[in-house]
PDB file with one MODEL, atoms N, CA, C and O in Angstrom:
MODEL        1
ATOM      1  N   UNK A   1       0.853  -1.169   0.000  1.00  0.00           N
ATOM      2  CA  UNK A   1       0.000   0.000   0.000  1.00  0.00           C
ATOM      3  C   UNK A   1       0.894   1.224   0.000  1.00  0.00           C
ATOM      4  O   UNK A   1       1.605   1.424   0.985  1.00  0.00           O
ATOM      5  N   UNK A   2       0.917   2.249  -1.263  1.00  0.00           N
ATOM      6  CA  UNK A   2       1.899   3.313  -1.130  1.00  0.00           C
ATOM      7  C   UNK A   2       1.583   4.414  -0.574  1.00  0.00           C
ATOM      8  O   UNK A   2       2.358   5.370  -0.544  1.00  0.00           O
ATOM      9  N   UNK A   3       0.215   4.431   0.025  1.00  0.00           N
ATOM     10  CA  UNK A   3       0.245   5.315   1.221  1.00  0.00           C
ATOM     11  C   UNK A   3       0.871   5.156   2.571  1.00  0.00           C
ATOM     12  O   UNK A   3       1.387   6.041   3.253  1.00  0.00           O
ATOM     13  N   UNK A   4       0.712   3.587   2.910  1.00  0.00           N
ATOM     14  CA  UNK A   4       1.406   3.896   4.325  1.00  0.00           C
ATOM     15  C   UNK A   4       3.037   3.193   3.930  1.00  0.00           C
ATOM     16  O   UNK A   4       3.806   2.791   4.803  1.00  0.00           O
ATOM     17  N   UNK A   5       3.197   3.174   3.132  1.00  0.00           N
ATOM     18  CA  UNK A   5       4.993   3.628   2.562  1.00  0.00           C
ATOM     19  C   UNK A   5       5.514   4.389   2.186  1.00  0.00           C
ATOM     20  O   UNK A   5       6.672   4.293   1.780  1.00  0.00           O
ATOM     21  N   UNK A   6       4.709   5.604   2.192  1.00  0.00           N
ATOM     22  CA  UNK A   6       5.133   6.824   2.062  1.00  0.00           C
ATOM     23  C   UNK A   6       5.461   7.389   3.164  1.00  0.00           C
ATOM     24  O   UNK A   6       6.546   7.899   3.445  1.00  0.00           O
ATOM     25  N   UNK A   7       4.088   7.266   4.096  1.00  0.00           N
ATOM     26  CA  UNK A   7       3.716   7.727   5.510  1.00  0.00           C
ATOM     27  C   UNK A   7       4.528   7.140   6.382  1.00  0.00           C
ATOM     28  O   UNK A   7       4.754   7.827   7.378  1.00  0.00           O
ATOM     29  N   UNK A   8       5.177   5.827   6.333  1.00  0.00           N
ATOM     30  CA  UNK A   8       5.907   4.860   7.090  1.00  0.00           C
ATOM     31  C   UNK A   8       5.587   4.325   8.255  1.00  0.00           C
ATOM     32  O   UNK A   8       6.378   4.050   9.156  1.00  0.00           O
ATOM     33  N   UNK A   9       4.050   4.120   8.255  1.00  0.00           N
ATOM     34  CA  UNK A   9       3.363   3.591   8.821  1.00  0.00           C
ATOM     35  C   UNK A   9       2.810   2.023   8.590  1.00  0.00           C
ATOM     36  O   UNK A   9       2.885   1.440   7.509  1.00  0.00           O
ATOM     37  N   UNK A  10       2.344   1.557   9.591  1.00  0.00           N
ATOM     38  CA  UNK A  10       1.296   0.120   9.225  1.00  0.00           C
ATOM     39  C   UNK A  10       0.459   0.522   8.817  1.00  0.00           C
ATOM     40  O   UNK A  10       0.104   1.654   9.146  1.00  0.00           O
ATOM     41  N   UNK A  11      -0.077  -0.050   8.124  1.00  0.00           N
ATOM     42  CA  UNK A  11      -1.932  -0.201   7.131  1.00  0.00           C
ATOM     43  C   UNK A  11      -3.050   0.346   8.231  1.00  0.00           C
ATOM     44  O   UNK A  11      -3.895   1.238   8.304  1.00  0.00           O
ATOM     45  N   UNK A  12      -2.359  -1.109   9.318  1.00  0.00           N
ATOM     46  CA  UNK A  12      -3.678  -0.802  10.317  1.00  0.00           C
ATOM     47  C   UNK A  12      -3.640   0.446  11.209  1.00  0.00           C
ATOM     48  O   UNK A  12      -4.593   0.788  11.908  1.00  0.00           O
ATOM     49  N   UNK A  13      -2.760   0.940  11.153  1.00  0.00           N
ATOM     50  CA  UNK A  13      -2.765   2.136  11.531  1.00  0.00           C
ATOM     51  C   UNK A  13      -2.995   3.510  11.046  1.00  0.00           C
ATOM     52  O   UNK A  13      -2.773   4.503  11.739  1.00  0.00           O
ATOM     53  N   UNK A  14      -3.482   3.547   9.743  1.00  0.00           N
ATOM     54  CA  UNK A  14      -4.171   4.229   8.753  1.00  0.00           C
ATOM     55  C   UNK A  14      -5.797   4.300   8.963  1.00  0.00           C
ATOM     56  O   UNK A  14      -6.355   3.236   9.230  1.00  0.00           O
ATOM     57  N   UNK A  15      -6.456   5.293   8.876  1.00  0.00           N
ATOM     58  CA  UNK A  15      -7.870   4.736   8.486  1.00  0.00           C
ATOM     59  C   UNK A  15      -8.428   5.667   7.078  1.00  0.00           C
ATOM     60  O   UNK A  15      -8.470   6.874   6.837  1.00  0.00           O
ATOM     61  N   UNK A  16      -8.714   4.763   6.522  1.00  0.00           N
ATOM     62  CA  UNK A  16      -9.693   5.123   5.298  1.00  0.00           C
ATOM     63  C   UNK A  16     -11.046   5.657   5.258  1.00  0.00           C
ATOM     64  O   UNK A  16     -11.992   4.966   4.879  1.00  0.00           O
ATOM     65  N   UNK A  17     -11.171   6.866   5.636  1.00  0.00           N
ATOM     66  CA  UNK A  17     -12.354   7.866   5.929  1.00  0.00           C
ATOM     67  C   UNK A  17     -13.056   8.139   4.456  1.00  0.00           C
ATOM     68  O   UNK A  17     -12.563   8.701   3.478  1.00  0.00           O
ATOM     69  N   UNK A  18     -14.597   7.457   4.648  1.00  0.00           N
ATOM     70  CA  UNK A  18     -15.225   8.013   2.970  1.00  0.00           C
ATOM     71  C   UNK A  18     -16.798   8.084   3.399  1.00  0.00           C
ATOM     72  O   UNK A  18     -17.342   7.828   4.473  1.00  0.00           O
ATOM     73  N   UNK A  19     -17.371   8.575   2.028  1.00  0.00           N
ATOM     74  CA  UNK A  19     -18.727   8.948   2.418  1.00  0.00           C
ATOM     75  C   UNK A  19     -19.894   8.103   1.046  1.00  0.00           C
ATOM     76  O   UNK A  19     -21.085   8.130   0.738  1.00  0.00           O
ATOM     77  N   UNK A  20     -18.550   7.389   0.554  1.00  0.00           N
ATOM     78  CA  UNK A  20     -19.155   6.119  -0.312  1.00  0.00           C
ATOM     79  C   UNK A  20     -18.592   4.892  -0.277  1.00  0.00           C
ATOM     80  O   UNK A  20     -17.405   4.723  -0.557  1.00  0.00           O
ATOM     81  N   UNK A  21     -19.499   3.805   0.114  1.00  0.00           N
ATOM     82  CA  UNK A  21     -19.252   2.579   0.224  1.00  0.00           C
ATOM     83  C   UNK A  21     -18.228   1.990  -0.920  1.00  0.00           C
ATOM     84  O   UNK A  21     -17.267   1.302  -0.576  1.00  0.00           O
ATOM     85  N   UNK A  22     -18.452   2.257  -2.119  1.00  0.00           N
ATOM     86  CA  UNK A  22     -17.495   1.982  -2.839  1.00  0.00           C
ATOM     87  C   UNK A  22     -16.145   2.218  -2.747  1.00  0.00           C
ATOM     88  O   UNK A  22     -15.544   1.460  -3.507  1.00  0.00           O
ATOM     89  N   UNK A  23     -15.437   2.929  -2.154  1.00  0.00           N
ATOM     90  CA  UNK A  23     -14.189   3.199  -2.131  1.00  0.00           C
ATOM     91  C   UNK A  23     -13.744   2.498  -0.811  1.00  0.00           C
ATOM     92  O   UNK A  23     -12.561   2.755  -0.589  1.00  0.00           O
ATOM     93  N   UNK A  24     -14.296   1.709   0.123  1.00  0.00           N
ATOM     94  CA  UNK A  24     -13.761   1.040   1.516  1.00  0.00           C
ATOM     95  C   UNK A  24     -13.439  -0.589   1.095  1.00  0.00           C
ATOM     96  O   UNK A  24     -12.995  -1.406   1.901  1.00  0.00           O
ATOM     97  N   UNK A  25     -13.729  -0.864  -0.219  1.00  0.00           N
ATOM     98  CA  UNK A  25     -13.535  -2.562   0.172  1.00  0.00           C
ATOM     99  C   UNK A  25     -11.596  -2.715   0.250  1.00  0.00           C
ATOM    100  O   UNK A  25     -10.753  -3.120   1.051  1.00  0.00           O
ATOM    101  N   UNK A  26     -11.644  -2.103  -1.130  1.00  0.00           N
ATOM    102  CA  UNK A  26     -10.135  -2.433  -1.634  1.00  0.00           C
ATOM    103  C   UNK A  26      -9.347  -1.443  -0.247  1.00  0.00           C
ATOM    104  O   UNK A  26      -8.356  -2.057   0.150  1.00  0.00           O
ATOM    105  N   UNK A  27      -9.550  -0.208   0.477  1.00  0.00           N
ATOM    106  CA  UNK A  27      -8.579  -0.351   1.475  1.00  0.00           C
ATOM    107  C   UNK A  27      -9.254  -1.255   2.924  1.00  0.00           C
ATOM    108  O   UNK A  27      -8.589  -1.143   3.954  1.00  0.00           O
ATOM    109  N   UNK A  28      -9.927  -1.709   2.959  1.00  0.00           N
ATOM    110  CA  UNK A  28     -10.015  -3.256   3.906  1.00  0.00           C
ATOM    111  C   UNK A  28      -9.309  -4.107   3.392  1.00  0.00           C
ATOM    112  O   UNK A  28      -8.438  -4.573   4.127  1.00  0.00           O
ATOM    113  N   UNK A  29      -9.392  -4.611   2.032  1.00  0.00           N
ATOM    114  CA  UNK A  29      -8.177  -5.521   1.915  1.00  0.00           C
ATOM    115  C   UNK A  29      -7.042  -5.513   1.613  1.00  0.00           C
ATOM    116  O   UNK A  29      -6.473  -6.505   1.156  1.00  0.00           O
ATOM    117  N   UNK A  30      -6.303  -4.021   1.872  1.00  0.00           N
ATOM    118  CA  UNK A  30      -5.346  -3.688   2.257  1.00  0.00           C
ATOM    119  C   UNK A  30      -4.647  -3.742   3.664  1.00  0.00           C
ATOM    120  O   UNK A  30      -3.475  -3.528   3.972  1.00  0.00           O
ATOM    121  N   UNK A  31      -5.706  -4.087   4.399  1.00  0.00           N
ATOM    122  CA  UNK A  31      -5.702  -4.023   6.251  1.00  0.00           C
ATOM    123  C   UNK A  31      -5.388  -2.324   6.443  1.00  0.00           C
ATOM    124  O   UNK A  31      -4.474  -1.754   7.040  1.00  0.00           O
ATOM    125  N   UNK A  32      -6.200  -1.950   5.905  1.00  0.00           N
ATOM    126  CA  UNK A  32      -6.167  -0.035   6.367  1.00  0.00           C
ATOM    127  C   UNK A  32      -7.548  -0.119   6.870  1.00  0.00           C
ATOM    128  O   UNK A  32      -8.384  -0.798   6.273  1.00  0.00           O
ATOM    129  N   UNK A  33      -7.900   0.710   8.217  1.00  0.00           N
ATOM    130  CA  UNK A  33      -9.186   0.836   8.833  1.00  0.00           C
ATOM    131  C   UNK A  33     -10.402   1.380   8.100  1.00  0.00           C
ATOM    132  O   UNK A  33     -10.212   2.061   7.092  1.00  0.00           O
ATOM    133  N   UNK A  34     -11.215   1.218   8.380  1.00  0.00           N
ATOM    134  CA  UNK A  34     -12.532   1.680   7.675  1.00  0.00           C
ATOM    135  C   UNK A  34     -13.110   2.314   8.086  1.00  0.00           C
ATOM    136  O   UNK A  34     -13.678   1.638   8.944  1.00  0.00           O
ATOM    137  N   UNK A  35     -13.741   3.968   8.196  1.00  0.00           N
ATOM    138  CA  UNK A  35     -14.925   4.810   8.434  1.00  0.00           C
ATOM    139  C   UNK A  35     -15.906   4.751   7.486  1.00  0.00           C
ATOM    140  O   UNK A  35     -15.650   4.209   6.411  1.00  0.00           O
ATOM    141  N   UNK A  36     -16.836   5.151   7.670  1.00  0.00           N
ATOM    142  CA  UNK A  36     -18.258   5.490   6.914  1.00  0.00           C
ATOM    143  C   UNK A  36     -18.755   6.740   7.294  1.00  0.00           C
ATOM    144  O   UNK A  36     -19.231   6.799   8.428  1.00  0.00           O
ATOM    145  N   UNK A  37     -18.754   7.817   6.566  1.00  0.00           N
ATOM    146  CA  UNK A  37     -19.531   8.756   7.223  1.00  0.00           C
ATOM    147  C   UNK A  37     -20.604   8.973   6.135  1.00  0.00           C
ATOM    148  O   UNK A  37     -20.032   9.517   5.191  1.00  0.00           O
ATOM    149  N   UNK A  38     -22.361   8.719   5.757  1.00  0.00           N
ATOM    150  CA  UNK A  38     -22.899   8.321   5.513  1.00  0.00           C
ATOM    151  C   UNK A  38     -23.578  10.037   5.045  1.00  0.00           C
ATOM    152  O   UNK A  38     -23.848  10.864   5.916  1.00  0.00           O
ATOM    153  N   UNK A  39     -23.728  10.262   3.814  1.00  0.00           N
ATOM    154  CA  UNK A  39     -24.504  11.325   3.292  1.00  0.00           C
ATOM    155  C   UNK A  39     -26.022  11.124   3.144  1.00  0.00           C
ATOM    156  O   UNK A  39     -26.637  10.995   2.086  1.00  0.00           O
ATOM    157  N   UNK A  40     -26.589  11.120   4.586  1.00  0.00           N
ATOM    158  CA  UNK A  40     -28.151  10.530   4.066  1.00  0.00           C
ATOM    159  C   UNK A  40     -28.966  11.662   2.980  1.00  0.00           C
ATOM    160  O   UNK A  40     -29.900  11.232   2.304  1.00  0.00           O
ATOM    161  N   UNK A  41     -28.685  12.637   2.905  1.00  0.00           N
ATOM    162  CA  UNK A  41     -29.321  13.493   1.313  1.00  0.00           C
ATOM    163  C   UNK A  41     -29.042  13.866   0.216  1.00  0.00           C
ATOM    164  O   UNK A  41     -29.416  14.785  -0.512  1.00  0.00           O
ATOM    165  N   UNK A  42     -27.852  12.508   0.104  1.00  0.00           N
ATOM    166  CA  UNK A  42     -26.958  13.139  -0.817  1.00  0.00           C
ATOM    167  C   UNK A  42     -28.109  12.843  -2.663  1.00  0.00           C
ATOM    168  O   UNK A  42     -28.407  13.572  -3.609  1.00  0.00           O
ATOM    169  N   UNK A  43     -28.322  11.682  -2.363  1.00  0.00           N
ATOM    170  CA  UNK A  43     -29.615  11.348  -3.417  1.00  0.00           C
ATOM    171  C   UNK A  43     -31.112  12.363  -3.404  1.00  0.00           C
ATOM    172  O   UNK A  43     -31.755  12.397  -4.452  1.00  0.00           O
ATOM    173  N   UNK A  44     -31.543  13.051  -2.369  1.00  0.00           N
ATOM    174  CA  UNK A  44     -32.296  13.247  -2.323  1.00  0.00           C
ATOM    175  C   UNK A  44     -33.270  12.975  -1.162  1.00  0.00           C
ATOM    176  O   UNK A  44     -32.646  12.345  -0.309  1.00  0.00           O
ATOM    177  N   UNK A  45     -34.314  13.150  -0.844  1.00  0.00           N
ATOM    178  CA  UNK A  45     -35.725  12.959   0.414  1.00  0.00           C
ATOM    179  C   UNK A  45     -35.734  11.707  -0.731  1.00  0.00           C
ATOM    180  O   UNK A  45     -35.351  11.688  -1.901  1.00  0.00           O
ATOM    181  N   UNK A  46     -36.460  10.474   0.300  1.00  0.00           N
ATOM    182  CA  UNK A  46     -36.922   9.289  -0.144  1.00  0.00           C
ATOM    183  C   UNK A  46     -35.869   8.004  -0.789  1.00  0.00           C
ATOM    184  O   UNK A  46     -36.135   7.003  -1.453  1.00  0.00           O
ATOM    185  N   UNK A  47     -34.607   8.539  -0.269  1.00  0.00           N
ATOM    186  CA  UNK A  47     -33.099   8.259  -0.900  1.00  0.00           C
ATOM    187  C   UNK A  47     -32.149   7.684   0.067  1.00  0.00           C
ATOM    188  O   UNK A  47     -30.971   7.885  -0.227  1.00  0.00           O
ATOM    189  N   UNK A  48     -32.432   6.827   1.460  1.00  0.00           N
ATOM    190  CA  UNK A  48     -31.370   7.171   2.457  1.00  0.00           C
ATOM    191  C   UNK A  48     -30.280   6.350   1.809  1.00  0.00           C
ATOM    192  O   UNK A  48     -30.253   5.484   0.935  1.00  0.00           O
ATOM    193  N   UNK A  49     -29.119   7.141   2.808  1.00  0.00           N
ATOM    194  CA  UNK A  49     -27.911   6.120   2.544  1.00  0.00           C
ATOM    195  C   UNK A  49     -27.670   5.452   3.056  1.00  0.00           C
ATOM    196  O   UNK A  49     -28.007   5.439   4.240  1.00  0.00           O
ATOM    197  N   UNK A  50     -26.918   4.442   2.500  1.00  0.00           N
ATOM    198  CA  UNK A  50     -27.295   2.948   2.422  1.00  0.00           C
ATOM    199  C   UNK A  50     -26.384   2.477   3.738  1.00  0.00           C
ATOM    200  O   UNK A  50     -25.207   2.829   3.812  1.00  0.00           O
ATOM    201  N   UNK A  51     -26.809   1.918   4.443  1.00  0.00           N
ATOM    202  CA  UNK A  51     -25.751   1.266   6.097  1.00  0.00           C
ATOM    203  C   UNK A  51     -24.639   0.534   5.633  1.00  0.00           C
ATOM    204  O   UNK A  51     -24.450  -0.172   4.643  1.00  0.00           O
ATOM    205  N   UNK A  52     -23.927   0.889   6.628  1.00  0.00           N
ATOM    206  CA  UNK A  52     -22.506   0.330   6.943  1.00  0.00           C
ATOM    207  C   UNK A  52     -22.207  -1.443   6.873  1.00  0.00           C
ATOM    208  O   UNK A  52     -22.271  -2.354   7.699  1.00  0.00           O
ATOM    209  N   UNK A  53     -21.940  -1.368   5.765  1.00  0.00           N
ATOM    210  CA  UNK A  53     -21.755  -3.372   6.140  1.00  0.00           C
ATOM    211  C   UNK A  53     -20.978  -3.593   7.495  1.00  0.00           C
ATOM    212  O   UNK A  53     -20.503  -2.631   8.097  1.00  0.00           O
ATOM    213  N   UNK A  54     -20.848  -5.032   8.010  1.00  0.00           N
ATOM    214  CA  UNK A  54     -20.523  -5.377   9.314  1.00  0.00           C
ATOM    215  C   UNK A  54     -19.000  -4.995   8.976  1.00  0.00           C
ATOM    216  O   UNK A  54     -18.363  -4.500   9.905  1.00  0.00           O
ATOM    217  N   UNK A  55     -18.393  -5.160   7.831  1.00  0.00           N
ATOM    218  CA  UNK A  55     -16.425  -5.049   8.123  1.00  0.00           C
ATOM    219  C   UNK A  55     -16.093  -3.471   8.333  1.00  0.00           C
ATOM    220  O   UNK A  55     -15.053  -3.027   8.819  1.00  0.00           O
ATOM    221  N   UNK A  56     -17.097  -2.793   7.908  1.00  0.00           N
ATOM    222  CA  UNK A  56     -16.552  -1.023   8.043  1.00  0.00           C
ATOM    223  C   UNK A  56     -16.299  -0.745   9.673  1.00  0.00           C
ATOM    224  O   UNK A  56     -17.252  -0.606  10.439  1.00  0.00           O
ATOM    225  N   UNK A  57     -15.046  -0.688  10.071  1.00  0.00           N
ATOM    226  CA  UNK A  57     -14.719  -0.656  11.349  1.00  0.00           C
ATOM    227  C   UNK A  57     -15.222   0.343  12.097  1.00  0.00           C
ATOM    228  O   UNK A  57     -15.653   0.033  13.208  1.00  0.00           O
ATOM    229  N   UNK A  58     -15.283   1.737  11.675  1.00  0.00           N
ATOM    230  CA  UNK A  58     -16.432   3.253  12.080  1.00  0.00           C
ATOM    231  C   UNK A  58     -17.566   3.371  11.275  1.00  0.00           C
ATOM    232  O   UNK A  58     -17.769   2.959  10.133  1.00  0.00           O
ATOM    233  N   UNK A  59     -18.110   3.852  11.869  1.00  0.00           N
ATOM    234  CA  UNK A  59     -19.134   4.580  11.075  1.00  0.00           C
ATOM    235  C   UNK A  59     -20.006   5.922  12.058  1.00  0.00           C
ATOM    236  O   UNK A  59     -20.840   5.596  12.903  1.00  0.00           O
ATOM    237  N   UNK A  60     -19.676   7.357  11.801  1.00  0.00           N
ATOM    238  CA  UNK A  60     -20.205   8.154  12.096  1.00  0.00           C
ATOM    239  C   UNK A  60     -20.904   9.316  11.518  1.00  0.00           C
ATOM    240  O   UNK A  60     -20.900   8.993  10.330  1.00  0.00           O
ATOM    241  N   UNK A  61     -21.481  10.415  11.573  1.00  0.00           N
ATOM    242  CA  UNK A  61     -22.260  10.849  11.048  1.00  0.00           C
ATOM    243  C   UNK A  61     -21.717  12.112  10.800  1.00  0.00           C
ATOM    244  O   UNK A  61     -22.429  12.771  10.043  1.00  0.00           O
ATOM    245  N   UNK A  62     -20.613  12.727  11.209  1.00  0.00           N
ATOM    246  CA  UNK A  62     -19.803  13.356  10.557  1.00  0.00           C
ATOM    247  C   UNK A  62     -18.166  13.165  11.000  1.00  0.00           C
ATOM    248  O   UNK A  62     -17.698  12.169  11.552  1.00  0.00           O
ATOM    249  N   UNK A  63     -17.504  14.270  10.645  1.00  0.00           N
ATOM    250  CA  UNK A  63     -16.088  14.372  10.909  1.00  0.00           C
ATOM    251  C   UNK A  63     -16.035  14.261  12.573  1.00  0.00           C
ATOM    252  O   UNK A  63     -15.638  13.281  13.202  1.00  0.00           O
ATOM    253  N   UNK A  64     -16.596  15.663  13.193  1.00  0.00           N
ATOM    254  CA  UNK A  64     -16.518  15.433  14.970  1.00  0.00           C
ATOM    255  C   UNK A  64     -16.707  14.374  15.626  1.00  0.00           C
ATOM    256  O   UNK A  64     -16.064  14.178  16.656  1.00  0.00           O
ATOM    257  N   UNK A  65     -17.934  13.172  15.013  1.00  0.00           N
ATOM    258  CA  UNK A  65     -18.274  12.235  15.664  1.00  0.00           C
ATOM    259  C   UNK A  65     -17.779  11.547  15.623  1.00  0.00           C
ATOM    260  O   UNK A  65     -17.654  10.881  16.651  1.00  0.00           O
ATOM    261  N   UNK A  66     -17.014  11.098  14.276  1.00  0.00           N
ATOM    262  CA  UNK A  66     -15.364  10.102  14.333  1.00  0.00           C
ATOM    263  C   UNK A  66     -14.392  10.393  14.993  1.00  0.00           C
ATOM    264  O   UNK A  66     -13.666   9.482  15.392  1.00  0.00           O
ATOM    265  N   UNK A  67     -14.012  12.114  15.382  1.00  0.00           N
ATOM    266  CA  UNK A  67     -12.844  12.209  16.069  1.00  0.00           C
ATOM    267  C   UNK A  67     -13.530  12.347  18.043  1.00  0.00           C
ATOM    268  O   UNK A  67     -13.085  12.394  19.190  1.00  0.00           O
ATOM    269  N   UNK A  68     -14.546  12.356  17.461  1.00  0.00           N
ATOM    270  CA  UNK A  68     -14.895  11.610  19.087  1.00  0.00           C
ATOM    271  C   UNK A  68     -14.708   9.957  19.520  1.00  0.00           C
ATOM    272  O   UNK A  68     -14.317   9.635  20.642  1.00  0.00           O
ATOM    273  N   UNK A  69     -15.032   9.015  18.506  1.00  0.00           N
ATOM    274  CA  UNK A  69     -14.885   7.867  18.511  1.00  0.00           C
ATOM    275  C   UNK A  69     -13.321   7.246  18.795  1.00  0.00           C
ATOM    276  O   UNK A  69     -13.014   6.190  19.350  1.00  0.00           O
ATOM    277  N   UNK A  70     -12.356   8.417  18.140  1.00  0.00           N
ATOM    278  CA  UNK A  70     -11.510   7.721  17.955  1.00  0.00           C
ATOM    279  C   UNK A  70     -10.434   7.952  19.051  1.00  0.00           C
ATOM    280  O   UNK A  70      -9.434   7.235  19.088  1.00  0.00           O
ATOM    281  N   UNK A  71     -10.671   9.113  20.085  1.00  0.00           N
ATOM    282  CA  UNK A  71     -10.292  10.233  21.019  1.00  0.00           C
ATOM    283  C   UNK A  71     -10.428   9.132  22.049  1.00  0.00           C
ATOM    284  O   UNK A  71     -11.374   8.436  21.679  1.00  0.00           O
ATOM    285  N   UNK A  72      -9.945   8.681  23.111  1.00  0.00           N
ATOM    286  CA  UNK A  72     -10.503   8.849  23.837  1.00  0.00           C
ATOM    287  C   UNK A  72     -11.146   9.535  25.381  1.00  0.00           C
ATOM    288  O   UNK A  72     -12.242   9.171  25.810  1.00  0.00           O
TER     289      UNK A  72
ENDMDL
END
């Protein structure tokens, strides 16, 4: 992974922060952590966004609420 060989870090010590499911599989199987922060209007009223599968390691509802999660 040439982010955390750049960074000179472990994978798992990375987390992969997104607000579309599509972009979290391939860094999970990188072993880089997983957030979800979930745009429920991004489609529209009558549109929610779609839940966190069980491997997405976070999932919060914005930026503060992840760096609350992750704080302790």
């Amino acid at each position: 992974m040439l982010s955390a060989e750049l960074l000179e870090v472990p994978p798992p010590r990375l987390l992969m922060t997104a607000c579309h499911l599509e972009d979290q599989p391939a860094a999970a199987d990188v072993v880089l952590r997983t957030a979800y922060i979930p745009r429920p209007l991004e489609w529209g009223p009558g549109h929610p966004a779609a839940p966190a599968p069980d491997w997405v390691d976070l999932t919060a509802t914005d930026i503060p609420a992840l760096a609350r999660q992750l704080a302790p």
